[in-house]
C-alpha positions in Angstrom: 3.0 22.4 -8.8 2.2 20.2 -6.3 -1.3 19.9 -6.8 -1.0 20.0 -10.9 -2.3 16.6 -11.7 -0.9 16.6 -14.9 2.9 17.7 -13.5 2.5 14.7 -10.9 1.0 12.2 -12.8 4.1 12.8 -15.1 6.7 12.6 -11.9 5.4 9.3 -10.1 5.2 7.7 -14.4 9.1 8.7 -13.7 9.9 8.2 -10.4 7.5 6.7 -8.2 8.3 7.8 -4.9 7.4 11.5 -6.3 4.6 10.9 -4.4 5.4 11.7 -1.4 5.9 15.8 -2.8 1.3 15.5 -3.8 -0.8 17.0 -2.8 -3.2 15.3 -0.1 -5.5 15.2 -2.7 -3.8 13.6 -5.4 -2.0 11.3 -2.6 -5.7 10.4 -2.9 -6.4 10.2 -6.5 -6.5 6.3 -7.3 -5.0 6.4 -11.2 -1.9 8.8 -9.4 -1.2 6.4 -6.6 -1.4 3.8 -9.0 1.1 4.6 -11.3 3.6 5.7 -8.4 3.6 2.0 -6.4 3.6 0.5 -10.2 7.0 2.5 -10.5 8.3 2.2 -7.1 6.3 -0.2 -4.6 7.7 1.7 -1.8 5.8 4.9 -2.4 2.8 2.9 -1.2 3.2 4.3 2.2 2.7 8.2 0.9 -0.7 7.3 -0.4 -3.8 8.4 1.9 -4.6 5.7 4.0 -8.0 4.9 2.1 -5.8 3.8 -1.2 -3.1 2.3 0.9 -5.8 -0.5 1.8 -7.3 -0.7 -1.9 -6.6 -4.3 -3.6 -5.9 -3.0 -6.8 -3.1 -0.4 -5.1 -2.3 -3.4 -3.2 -1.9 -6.0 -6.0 0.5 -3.5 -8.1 2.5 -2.6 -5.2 3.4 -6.3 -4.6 3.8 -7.2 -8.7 7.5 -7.0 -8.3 8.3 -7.5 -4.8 5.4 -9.0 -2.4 4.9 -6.9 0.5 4.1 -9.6 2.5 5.5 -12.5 1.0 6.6 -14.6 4.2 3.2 -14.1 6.2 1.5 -17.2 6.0 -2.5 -16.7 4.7 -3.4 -18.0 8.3 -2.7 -18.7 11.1 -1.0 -22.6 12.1 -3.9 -24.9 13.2 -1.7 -26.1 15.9 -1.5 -22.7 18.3 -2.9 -23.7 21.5 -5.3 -21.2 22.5 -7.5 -20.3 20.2 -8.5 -17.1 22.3 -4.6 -16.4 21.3 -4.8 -17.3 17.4 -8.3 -15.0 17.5 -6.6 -11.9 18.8 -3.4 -12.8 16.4 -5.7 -13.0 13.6 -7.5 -9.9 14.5 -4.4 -7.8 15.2 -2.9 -9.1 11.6 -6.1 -7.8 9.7 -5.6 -4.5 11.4 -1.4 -3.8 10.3 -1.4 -0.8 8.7 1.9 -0.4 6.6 4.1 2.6 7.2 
């Protein structure tokens, strides 16, 4: 049943985190993972890592509660070192969520 797309796709409509019991391939499939983080933003992490960085996934995941809502969009200005506010900047873009 796992890998029944039609069973799943039914499961995460109902109860998004439901995910997490796909198949890796339909952990995969982009219309599956989207309906499960539409239903329950915290199934975003049993996605496959490809769909866990897609905008749209992204976008419906955060719809009802931002995932990242108190990260600034950059960095302050003001850091001192900019060889610091680089690496922070770099290491940001690279946080993978759970």
């Amino acid at each position: 049943m796992e890998g029944d797309r039609k069973v799943v796709l039914a499961a995460v409509e109902i109860d998004g985190l439901a995910l997490q019991f796909a198949s890796e391939e339909l952990r995969n499939d982009k219309e599956v993972v989207l309906t499960a983080v539409k239903n329950a933003p915290d199934a975003l992490p049993y996605a496959l890592e490809t769909l866990r960085k897609d905008p749209d996934i992204i976008a419906a995941a955060e719809e009802d509660e931002p995932i990242l809502e108190d990260t600034p969009e950059e960095l302050p200005s003001d850091m001192p070192d900019d060889s610091v506010r680089e690496n922070l900047t770099r290491a940001w873009e690279n946080v993978e969520l759970p």
